[in-house]
C-alpha positions as MATLAB code, in Angstrom:
seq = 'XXXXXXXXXXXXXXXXXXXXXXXXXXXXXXXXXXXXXXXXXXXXXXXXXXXXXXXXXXXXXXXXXXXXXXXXXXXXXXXXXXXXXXXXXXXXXXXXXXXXXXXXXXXXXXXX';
ca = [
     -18.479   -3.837   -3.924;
     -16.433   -6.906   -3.534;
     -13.136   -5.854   -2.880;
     -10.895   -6.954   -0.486;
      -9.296   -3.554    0.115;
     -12.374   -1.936    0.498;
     -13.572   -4.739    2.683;
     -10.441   -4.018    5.057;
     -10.918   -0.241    4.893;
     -14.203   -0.627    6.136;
     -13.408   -3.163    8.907;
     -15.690   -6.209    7.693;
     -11.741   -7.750    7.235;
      -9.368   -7.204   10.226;
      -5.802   -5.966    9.629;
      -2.715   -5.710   11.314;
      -2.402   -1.516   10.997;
       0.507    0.373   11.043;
      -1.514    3.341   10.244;
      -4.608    5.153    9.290;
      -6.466    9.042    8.686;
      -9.445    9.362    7.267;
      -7.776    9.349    3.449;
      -5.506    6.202    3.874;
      -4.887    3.006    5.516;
      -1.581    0.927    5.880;
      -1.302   -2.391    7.438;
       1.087   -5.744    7.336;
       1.086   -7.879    4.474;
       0.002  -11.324    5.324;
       2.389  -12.542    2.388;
       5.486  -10.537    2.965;
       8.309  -10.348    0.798;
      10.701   -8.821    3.078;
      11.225   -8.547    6.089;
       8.970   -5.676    6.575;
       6.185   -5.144    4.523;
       3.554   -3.057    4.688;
       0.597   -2.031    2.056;
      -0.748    1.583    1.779;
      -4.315    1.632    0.332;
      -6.662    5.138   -0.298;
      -9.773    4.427    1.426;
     -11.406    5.658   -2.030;
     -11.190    2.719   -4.159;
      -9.228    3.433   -6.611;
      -8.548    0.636   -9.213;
      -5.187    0.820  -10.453;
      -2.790    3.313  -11.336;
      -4.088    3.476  -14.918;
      -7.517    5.258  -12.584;
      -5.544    8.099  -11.075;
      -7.586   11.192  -12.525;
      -7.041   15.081  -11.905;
      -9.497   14.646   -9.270;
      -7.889   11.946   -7.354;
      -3.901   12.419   -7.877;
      -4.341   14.427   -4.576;
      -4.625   11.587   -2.559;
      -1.812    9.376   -4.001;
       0.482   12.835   -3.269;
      -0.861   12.376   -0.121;
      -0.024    8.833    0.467;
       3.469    9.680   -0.442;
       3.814   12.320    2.090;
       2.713    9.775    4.254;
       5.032    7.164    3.702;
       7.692    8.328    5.650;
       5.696    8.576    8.556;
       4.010    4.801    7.961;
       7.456    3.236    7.032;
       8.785    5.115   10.574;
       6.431    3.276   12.460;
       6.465   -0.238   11.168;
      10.222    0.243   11.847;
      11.977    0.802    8.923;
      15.220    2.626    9.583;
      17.301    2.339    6.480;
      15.714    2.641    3.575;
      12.801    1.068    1.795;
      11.167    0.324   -1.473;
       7.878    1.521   -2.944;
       6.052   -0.864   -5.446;
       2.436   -0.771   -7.110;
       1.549   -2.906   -9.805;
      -1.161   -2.170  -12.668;
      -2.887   -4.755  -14.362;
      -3.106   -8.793  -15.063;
       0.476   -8.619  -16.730;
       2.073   -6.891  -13.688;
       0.299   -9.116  -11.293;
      -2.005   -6.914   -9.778;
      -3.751   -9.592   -7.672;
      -6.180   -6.719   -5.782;
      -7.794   -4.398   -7.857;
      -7.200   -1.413   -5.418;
      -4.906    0.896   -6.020;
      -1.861   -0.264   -3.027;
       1.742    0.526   -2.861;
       3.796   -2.018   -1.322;
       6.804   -0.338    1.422;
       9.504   -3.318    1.668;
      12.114   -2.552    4.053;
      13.439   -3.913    7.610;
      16.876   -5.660    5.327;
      18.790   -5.044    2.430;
      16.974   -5.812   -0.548;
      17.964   -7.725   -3.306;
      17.971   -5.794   -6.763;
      14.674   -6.838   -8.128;
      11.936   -8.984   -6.178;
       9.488  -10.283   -7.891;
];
């Protein structure tokens, strides 16, 4: 498989990790659009939202049990935001399911 997510899960791409279990990974964005920002990818590759299935909904709950946790240790204190795109139109540019934690600042109303 050629993705990039996968690729970082499974180490052929290094990261900058803020954490990782054997369902999850979450590491720096190289691109960041805040101050902190970190992305939270299943190590099952799982292409977009529109993919989550009975089967694999467990490990997105898990991922947001975990955020807390992830967004503790890059530092966030007071508050974040959670973002995942789906799709060309939303601007999904890695199709692997990731939710984006923004924090570190206050954050405008919308960033695009």
């Amino acid at each position: 498989m050629n993705c990039l997510f996968c690729k970082i899960v499974n180490g052929e791409i290094p990261s900058n990790k803020v954490y990782e279990d054997d369902k999850i990974l979450a590491f720096y964005d190289i691109n960041p659009e805040a101050k902190i920002h970190v992305l939270v990818v299943p190590k099952a590759h799982i292409e977009s939202a529109n993919d989550i299935t009975e089967e694999n909904s467990i490990t997105v709950a898990y991922i947001f049990e975990k955020i807390p946790v992830i967004a503790s240790r890059a530092g966030i204190t007071n508050g974040y935001r959670i973002i995942t795109n789906s799709g060309p139109d939303s601007c999904q540019s890695v199709m692997h399911l990731h939710f984006h934690i923004l924090g570190g600042e206050k954050l405008p109303e919308h960033i695009r």
